[in-house]
C-alpha positions as CSV (number, residue, x, y, z in Angstrom):
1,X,70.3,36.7,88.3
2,X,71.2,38.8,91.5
3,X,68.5,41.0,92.4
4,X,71.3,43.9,93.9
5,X,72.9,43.4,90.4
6,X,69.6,43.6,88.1
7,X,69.0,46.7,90.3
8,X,72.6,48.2,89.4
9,X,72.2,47.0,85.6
10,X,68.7,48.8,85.9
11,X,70.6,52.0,87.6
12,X,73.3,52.2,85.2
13,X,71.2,52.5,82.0
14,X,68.3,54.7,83.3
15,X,71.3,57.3,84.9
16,X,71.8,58.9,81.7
17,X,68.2,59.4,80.4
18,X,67.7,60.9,84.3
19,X,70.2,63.2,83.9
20,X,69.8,64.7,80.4
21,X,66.0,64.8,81.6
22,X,64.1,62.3,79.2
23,X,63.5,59.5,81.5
24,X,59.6,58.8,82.2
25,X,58.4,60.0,85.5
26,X,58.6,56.3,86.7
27,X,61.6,55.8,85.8
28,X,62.6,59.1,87.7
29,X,60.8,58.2,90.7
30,X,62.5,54.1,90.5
31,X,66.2,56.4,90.2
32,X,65.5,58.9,93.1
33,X,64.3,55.5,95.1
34,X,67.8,53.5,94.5
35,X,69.7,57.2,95.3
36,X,68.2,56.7,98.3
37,X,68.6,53.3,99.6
38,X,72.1,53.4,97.9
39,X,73.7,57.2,98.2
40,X,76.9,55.9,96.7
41,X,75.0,56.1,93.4
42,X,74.9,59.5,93.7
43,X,78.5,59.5,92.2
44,X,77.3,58.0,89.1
45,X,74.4,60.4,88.7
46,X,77.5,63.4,89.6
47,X,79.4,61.8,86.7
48,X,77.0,61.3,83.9
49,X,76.6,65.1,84.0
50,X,79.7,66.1,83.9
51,X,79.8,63.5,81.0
52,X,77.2,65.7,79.6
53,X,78.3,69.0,79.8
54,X,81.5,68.2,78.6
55,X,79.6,66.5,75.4
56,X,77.2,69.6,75.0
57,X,80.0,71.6,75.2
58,X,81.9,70.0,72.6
59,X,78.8,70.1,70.2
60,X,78.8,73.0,67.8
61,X,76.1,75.0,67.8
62,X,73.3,74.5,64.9
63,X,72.1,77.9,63.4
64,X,68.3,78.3,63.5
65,X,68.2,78.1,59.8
66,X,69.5,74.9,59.7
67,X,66.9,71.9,59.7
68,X,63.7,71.3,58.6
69,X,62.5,74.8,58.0
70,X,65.2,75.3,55.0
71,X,64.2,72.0,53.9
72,X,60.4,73.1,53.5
73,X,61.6,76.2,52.0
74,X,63.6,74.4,49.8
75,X,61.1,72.1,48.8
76,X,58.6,75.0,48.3
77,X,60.6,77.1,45.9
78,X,61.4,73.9,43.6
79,X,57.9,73.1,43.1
């Protein structure tokens, strides 16, 4: 396989881990690398967070009592 398109594959499925912030330092570092050497990727970095905000907006908010607290609670009063 092409190296520039291994790179690109690599690119495209580490952008959206790097811009909701859960990619591993490495994999941060290997992104900011291939921003560099290839700025047009910028674009793609520009649109998966607009791809995000747009989701997160969307996204109802949970209330806090929602989750695993109200299950514990749950399960504690039932015993």
């Amino acid at each position: 396989m092409d190296e520039a398109l291994t790179m690109r594959q690599r690119f495209a499925e580490l952008g959206p881990w790097y811009v909701n912030g859960t990619a591993s330092v490495a994999d941060r570092a290997w992104v900011d690398g291939y921003v560099r050497t290839h700025p047009e990727a910028r674009a793609d970095l520009d649109w998966y967070a607009s791809l995000q905000q747009e989701i997160s907006a969307d996204v109802p908010e949970v209330p806090p009592d929602t989750g695993l607290e109200r299950l514990l609670k749950r399960v504690r009063r039932e015993r």
